[in-house]
C-alpha positions in Angstrom: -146.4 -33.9 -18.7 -149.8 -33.1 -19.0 -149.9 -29.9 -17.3 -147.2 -29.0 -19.8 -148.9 -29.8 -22.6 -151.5 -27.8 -21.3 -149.5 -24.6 -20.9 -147.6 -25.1 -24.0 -150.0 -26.3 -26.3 -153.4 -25.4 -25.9 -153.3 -21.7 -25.4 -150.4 -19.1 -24.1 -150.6 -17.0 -21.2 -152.1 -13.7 -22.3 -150.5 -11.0 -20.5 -153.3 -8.3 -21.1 -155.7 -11.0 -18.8 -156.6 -9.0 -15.4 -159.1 -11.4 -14.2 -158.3 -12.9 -10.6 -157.9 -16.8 -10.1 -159.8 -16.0 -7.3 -163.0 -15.1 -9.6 -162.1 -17.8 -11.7 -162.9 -20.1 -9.1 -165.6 -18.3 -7.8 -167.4 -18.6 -10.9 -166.3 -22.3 -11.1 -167.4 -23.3 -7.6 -171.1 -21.4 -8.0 -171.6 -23.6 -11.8 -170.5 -26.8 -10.1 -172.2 -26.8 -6.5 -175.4 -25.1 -8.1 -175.8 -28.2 -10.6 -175.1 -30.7 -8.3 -177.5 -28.8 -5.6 -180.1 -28.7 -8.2 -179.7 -32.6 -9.0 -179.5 -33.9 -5.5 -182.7 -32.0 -4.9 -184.4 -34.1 -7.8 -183.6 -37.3 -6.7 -183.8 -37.2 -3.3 -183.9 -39.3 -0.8 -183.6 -42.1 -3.3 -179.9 -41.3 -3.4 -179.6 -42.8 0.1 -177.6 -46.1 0.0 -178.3 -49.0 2.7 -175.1 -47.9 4.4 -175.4 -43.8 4.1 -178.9 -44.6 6.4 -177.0 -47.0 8.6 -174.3 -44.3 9.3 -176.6 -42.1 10.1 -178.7 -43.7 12.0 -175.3 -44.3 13.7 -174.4 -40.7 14.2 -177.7 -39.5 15.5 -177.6 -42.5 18.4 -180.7 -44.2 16.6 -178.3 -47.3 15.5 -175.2 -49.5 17.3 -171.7 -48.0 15.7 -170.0 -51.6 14.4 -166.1 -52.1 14.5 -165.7 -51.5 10.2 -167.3 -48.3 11.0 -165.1 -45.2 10.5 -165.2 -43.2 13.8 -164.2 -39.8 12.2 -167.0 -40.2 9.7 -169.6 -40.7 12.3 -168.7 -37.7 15.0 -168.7 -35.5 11.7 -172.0 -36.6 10.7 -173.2 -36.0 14.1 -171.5 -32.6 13.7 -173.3 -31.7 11.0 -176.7 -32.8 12.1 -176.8 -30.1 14.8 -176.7 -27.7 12.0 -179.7 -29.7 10.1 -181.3 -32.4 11.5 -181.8 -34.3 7.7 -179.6 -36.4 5.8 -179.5 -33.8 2.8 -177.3 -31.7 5.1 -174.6 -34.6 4.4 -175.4 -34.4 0.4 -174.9 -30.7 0.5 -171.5 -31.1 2.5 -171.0 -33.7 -0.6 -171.8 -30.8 -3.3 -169.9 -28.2 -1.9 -166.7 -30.2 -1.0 -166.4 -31.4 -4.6 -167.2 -27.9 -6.3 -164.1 -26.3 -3.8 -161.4 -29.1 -5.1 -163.0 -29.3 -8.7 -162.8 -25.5 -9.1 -159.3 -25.7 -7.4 -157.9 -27.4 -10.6 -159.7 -24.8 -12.8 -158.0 -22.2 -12.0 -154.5 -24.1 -11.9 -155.9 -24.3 -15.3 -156.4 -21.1 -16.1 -153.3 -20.0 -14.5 -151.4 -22.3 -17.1 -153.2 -20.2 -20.1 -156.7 -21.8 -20.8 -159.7 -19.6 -21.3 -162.1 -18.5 -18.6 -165.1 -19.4 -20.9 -163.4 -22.8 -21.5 -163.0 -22.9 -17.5 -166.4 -22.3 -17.2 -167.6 -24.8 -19.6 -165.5 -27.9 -18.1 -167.0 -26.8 -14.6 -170.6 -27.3 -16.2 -169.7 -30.2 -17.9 -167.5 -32.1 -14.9 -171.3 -31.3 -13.3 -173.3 -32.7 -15.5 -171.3 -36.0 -16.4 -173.2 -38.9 -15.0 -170.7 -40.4 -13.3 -170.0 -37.3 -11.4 -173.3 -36.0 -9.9 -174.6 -39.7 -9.3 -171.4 -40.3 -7.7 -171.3 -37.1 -5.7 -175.0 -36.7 -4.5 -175.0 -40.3 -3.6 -175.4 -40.9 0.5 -172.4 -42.7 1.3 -168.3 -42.8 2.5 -167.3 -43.5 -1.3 -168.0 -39.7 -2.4 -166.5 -38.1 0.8 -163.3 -40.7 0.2 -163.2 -39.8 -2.9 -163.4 -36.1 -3.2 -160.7 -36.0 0.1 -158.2 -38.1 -2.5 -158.9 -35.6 -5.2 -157.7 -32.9 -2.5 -154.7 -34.8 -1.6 -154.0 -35.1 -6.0 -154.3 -31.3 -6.1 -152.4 -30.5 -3.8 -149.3 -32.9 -4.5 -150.1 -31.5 -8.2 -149.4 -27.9 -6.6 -146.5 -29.0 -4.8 -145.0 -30.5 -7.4 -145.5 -27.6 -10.0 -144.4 -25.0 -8.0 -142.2 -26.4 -5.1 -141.2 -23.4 -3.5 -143.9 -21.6 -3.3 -145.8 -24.5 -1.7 -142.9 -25.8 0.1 -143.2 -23.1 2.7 -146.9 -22.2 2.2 -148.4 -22.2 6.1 -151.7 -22.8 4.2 -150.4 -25.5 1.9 -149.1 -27.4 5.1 -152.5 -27.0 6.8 -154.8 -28.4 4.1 -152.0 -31.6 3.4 -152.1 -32.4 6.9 -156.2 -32.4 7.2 -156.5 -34.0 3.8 -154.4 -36.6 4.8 -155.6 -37.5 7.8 -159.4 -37.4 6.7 -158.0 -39.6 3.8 -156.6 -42.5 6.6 -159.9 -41.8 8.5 -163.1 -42.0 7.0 -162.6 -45.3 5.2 -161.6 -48.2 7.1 -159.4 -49.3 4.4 -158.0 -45.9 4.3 -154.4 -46.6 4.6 -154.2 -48.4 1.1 -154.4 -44.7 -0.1 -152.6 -42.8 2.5 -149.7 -45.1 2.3 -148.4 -43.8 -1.0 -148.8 -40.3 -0.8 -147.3 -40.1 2.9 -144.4 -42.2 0.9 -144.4 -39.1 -2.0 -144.3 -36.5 0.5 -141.5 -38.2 2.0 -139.2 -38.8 -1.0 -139.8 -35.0 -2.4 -139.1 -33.6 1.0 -135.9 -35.6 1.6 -134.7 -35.5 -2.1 -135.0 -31.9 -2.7 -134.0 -30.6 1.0 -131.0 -28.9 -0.6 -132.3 -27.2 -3.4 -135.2 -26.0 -1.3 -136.6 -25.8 2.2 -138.4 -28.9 2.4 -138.8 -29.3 6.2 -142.3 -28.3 6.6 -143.6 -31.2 3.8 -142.2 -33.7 6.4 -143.5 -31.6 8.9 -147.2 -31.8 7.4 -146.8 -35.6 6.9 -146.5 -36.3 10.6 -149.2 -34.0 12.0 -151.0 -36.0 9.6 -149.7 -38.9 11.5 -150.5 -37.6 14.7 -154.1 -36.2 13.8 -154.8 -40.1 12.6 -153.4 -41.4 15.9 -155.6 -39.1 18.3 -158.8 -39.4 16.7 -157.9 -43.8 16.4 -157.2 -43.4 19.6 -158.1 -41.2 21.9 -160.8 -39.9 20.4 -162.3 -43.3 19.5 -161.5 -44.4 23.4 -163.1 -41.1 24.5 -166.1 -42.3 22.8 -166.6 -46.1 22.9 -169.3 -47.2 25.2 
């Protein structure tokens, strides 16, 4: 209902427009991640919580991994240490992850009809709003958790606007399965959000099978299944002292 009211409403779709989503996003991604770059600079490292030092502590060896801690979370912190050996490397995964999805519901937006100077101005302001950049240069699984559950919204949102283009879109599949998966994973109580979407993907893929090709969305719900099941288990025996 929203995105309707968005496309009928607030603007209509100018037809003379030749500017590319993909500069619209562009734009979008550079206004967000530079804010949030420029803010996390400021504070830190007083944006490191008691657990963000624990986990990586964790990840570098310094610190015994305990059972609550997410195992996926860990080997990619240790990942991303070999490309900078400081905490801030994690922060500036934070900053660009949320600029890529934030920017990825801009220029849904814009694609509905709104402005690209009133894109630009909600990427600035979704930047500056408090509860935003203290959020998302904070040193913790919260942000990461919650910028992969923004992913997983955008894409059902995508899906369920436009079902068959997405339906068969190899990328589509690829980004649900990771973003499901990583949502399951690097939270231990992961599955509380996981649940309903795999449930979503589920019914829309079963309901709709004869109007459209739905096979991949179950597809991309079980690799997610089998991604969460390898790194749970394998790769957490593969790893466990």
């Amino acid at each position: 209902g929203m995105l309707n009211f968005i496309q009928e409403k607030l603007s209509k779709r100018d037809e003379q427009r030749n500017i590319s989503k993909k500069y619209i996003r562009i734009i979008s991604f550079l206004l967000i991640y530079g804010i949030l770059t420029f803010i996390s600079i400021g504070f830190y490292p007083a944006n490191m919580s008691l657990d963000g030092i624990s986990y990586w502590n964790a990840a570098l060896g310094h610190a015994k991994l305990m059972d609550n801690t997410p195992i996926a979370l860990i080997l990619f912190q240790r990942l991303l240490s070999y490309i900078a050996d400081t905490p801030y490397i994690y922060i500036q995964f934070l900053s660009i992850s949320f600029a890529l999805v934030l920017s990825g519901f801009f220029d849904m937006m814009y694609s509905f009809g709104i402005k690209p100077i009133t894109v630009y101005l909600l990427s600035i302001i979704a930047a500056i709003l408090p509860c935003n950049y203290m959020m998302i240069t904070y040193f913790s699984s919260n942000p990461l958790f919650a910028i992969i559950l923004l992913w997983n919204m955008l894409l059902l949102i995508r899906l369920l606007y436009s079902p068959e283009l997405y339906a068969r879109s190899a990328l589509w599949i690829v980004e649900m399965s990771i973003s499901m998966a990583a949502l399951y994973l690097v939270r231990k109580n992961g599955f509380m959000a996981f649940a309903p979407i795999l449930t979503c993907l589920l019914y829309f893929a079963f309901k709709y099978h004869k109007k459209i090709s739905t096979k991949w969305i179950a597809i991309a719900a079980m690799i997610s299944c089998l991604l969460i099941v390898t790194v749970n288990g394998f790769l957490y025996r593969a790893v466990d002292d």
